[in-house]
PLY file of the C-alpha trace (Angstrom):
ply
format ascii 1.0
element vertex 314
property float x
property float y
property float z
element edge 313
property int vertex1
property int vertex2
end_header
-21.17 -123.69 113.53
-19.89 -120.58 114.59
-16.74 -118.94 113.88
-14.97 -116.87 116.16
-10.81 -116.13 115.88
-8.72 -114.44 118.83
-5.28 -113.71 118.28
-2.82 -113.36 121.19
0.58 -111.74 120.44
3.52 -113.55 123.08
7.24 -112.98 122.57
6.61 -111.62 119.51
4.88 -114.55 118.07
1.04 -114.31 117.54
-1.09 -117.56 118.00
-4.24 -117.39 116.61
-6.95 -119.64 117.82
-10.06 -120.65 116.17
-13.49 -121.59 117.65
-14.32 -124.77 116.45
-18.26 -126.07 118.65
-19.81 -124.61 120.96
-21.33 -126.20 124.19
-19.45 -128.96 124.77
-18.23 -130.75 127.33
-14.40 -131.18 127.80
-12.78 -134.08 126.85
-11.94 -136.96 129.28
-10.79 -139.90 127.98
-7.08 -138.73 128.46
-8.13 -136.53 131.71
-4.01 -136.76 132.96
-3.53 -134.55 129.82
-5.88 -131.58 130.46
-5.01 -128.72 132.94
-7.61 -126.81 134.74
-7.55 -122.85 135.43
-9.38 -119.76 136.99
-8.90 -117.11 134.16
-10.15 -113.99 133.24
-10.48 -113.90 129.97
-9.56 -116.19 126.83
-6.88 -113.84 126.26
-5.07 -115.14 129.66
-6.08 -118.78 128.51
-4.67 -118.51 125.55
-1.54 -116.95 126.91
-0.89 -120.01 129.38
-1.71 -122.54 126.05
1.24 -120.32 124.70
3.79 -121.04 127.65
3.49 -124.59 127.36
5.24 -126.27 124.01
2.74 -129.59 124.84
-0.61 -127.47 124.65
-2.18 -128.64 121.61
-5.63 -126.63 122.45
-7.83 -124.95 124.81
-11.76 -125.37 126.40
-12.81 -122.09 127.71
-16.12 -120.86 129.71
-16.67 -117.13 129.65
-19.47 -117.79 132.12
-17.52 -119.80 134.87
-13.67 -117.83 133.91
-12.82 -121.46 133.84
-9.83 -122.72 130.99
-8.92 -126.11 130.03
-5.96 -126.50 128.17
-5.19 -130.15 126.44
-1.75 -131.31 125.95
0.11 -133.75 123.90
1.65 -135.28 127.40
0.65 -136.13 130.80
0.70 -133.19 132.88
0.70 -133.18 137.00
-2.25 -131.41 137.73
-3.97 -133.28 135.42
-7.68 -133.05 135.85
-9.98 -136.35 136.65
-13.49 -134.62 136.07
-15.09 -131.83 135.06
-18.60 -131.17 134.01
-20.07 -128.20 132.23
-20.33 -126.11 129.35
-17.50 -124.92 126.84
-16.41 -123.49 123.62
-13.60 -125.44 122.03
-10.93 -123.73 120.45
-7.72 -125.38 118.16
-4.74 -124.10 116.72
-6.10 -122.21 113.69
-4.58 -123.36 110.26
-6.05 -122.10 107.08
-6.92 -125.37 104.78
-5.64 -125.34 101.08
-8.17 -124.24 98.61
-7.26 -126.72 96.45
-6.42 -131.18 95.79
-3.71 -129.25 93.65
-2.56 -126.91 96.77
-2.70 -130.11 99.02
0.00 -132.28 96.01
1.88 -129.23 95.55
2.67 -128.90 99.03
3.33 -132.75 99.82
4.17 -134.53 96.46
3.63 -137.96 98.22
-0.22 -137.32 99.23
-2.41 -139.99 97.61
-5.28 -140.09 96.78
-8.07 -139.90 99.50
-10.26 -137.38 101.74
-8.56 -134.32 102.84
-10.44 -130.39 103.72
-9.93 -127.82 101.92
-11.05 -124.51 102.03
-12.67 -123.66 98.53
-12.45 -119.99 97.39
-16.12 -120.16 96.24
-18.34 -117.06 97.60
-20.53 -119.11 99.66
-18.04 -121.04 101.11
-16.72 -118.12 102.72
-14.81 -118.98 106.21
-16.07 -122.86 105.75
-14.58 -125.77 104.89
-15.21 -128.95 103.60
-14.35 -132.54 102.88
-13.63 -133.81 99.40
-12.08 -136.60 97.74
-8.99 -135.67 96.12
-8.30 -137.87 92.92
-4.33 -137.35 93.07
-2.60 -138.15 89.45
0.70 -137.47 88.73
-0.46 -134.38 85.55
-3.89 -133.15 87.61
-5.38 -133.35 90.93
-9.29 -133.22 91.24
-12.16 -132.46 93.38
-15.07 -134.75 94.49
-17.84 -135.06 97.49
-18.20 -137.96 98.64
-22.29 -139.15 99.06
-22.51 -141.39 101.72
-26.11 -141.94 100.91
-27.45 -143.03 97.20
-28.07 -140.68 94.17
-29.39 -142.38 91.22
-31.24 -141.85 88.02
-33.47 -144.37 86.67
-34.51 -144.94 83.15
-37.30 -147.20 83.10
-37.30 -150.27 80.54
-41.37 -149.89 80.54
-42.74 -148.28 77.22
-46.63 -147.26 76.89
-46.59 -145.26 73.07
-50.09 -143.93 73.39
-50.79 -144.19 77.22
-53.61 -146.68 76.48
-52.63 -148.54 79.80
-51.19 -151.43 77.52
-47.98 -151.56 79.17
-44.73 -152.78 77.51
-41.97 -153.93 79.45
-39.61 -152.80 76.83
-38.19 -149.93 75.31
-39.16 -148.97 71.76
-37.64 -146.31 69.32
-34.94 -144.21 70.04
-35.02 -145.49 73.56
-33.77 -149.50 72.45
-30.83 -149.96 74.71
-31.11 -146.83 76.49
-32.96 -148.11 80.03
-30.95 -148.70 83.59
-30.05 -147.42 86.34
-27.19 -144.65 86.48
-25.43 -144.72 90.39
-22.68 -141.66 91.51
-20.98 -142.49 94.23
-19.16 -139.09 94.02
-19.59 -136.00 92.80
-17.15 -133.41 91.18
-16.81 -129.80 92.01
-14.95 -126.48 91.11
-13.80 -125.01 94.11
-13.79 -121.58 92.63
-17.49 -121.77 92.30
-18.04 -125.66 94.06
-20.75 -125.98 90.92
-20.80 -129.81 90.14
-19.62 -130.97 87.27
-22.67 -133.09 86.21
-21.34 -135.30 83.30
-18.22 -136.24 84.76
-18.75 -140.36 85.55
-15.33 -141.27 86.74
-17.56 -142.66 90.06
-20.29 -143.83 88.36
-22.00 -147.49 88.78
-25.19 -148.81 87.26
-26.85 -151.14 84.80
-27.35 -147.83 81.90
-24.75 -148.20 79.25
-24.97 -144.72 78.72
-24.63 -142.82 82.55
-26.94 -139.93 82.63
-25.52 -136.90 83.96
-26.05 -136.06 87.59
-29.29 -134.61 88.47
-30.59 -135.85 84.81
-34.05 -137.03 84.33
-35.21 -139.33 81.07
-37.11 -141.78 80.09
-39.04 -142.98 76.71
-42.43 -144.19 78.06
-45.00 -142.08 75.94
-45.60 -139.67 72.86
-48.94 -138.62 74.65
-48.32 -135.47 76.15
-50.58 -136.35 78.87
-49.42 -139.50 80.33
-47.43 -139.38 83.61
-43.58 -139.29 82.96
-41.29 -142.68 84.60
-37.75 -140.75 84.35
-36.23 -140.06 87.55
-33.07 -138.88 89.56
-32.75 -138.82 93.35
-30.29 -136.46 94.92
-29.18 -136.67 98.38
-26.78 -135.03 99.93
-27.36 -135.55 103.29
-24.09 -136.28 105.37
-21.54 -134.41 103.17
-22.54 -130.65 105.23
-23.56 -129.60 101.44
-26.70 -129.03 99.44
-27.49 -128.28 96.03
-28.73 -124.51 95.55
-32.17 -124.39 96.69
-33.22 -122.24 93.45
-32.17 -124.82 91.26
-35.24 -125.40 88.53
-35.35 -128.37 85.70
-36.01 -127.25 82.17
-36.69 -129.80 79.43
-33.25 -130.75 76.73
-33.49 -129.40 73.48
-33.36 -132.94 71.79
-36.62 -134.46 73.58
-39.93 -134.42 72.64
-43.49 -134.52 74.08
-41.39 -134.29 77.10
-41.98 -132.02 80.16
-41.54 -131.89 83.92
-43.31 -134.33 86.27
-42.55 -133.28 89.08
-39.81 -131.60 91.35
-39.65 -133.06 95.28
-37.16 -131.03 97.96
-36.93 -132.65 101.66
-34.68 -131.91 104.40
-34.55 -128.38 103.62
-33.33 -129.31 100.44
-30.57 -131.75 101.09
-33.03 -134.30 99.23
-34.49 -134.12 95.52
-36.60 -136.43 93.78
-37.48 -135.28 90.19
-39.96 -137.32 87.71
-39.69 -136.22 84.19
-39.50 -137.98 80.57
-39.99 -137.93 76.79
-40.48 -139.55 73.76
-37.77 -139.85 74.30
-35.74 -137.52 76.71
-35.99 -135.60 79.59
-34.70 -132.86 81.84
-32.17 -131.63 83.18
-30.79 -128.89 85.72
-31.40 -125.19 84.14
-27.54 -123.37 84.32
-24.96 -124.22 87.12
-25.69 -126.52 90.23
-23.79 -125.09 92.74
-23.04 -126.50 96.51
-23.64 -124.27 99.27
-23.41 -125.13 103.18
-25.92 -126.58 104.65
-25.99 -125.67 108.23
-29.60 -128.09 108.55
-27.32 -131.52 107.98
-27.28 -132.55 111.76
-25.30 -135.56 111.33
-23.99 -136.04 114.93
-20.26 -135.46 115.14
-18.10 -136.98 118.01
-16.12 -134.75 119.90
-13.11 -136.67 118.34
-14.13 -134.96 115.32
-14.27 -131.34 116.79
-10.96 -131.81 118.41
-8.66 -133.77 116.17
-8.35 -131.30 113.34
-4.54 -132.60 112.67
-3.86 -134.22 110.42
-6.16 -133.39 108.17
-6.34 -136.19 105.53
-8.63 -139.00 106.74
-8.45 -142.58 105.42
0 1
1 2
2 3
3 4
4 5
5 6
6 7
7 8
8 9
9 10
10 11
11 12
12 13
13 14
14 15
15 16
16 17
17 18
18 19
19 20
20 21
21 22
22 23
23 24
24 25
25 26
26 27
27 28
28 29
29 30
30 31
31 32
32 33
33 34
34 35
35 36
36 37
37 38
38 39
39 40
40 41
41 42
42 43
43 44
44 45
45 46
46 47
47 48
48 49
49 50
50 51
51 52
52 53
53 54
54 55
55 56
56 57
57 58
58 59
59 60
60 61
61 62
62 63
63 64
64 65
65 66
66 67
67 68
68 69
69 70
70 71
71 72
72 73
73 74
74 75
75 76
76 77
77 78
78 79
79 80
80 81
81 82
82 83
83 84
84 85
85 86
86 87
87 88
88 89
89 90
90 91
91 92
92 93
93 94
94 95
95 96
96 97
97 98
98 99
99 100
100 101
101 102
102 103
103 104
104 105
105 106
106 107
107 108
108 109
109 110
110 111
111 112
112 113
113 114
114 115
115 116
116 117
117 118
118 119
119 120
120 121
121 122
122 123
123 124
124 125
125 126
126 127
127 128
128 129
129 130
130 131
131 132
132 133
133 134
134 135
135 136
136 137
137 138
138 139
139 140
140 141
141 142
142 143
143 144
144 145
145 146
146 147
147 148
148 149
149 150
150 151
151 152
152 153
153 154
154 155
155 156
156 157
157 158
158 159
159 160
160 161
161 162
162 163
163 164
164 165
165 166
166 167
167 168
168 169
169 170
170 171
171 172
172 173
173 174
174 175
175 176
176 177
177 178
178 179
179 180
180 181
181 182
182 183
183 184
184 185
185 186
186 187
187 188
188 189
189 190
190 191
191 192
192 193
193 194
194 195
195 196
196 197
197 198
198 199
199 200
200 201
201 202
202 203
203 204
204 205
205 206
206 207
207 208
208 209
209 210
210 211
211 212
212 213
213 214
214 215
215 216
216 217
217 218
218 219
219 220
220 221
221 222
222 223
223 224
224 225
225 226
226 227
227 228
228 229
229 230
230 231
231 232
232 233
233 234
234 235
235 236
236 237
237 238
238 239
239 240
240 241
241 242
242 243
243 244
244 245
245 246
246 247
247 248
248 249
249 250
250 251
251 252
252 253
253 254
254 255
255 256
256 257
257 258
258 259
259 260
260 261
261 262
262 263
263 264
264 265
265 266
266 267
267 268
268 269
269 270
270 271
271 272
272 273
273 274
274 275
275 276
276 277
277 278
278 279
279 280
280 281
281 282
282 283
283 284
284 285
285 286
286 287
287 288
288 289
289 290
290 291
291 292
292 293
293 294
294 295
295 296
296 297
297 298
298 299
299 300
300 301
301 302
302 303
303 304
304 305
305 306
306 307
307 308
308 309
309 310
310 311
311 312
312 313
């Protein structure tokens, strides 16, 4: 998405408007509320925006000089069709950086989804959508997945990979098997790396939740024989993926244990990774950090280009 800010100064007050899509067509489900004008430039759209205390936002088309400006009222030249293309622009408010920003500033806010705008490098001049867990002492950070991410320790056992299967767990892996599910994900928005062993969203048969991203399993001493452990991460939907230089190395407590195998899709938005001990596993080599992921083309309705305000969504 590009970003592009033009401020206009009127009666000493500057407005400062932010593009928010480009290419898209202007909004006409409330046509009696949009105003069409021969401008220009977008400074002279912006200006008439300005004039009016109902303009809420402005389409503008540098190729056809043409400016739509939307208001929060009928107006009497209100427009009843109009095709072509257009960059959409809204009244440009900077999102809190923080869940703990968002309580400070309204003690009632619950808990819920809400933007922010995290100070993390790569995160620069984007923001995002996370779950803020609102308590009274400390307010947190999560991403919601809409899709699953799950590891799976496998209740199967095979000591010496002689193809005699056991559909058990022996050793240190008695009571260790099940599936771990995260149904959110926490983040630092100084850095948005995720912090992996927090299970406060967590579902699943394991007794023990493995950490996110966490591979184990406790199917075979023989060095050779495939490992069963797996997680699956997807991230598709939340506009996020997990650094795409992320590598697995194998925990200090397992043995015989290496890396299966490592699986990226959708330009990385999807990872499936196999790995497993005797018993143990793997898990993510330093910080997994969130980045943007401008590839996530889950369609967006111009509703959600245009009604930025308010900002929490239920």
């Amino acid at each position: 998405m590009a970003l592009f800010l033009s401020s206009i100064t009127l009666c000493l007050r500057e407005h400062t408007f932010k593009k928010t899509a480009g290419d898209v067509r202007p909004r006409l489900e409330n046509p009696q509320r949009l105003q069409l004008h021969t401008v220009s430039a977008l400074t002279e759209c912006g200006r008439l925006c300005s004039r009016s205390s109902s303009c809420i936002d402005l389409q503008y088309s540098s190729t056809r000089r043409a400016c739509i400006t939307g208001h929060t009222e009928d107006v009497s030249d209100g427009i009843m069709s109009q095709s072509g293309l257009f960059d959409l622009y809204n009244w440009y408010f900077k999102d809190p950086e923080t869940c703990f920003e968002i309580k400070r500033n309204n003690p009632t806010a619950k808990s819920g989804e809400y933007y922010i705008h995290p100070t993390a490098p790569q995160f620069k001049g984007v923001s995002v959508k996370v779950y803020c867990l609102m308590n009274d002492t400390h307010q947190m950070e999560y991403v919601t997945l809409p899709n699953r991410n799950f590891g799976h320790y496998p209740e199967r056992s095979n000591g010496d990979c002689d193809e005699v299967e056991e559909s058990y767990l022996t050793a240190g892996g008695v009571g260790m098997g099940g599936v771990t599910e995260y149904l959110k994900i926490r983040v630092q928005p100084s850095t948005m790396a995720v912090v992996r062993n927090d299970a406060t969203f967590v579902s699943g048969s394991k007794t023990t939740p493995l950490d996110y991203g966490q591979a184990e399993d406790c199917y075979s001493y023989v060095v050779t024989c495939k490992k069963i452990g797996t997680f699956h991460i997807n991230t598709l939907g939340t506009k996020m993926k997990v650094n795409t230089d992320l590598t697995w190395t194998v925990q200090v407590d397992s043995f015989k244990a290496h890396v299966e195998s490592i699986a990226r899709e959708e330009n990385g938005a999807i990872i499936d990774i196999e790995c497993g001990g005797w018993c143990g596993g793997c898990s993510p080599k330093g910080d997994m950090l969130l980045y943007p992921n401008p590839h996530d083309d889950k369609p967006y309705t111009i509703s959600q280009y245009t009604d930025i305000f308010p900002r929490q969504e239920s």
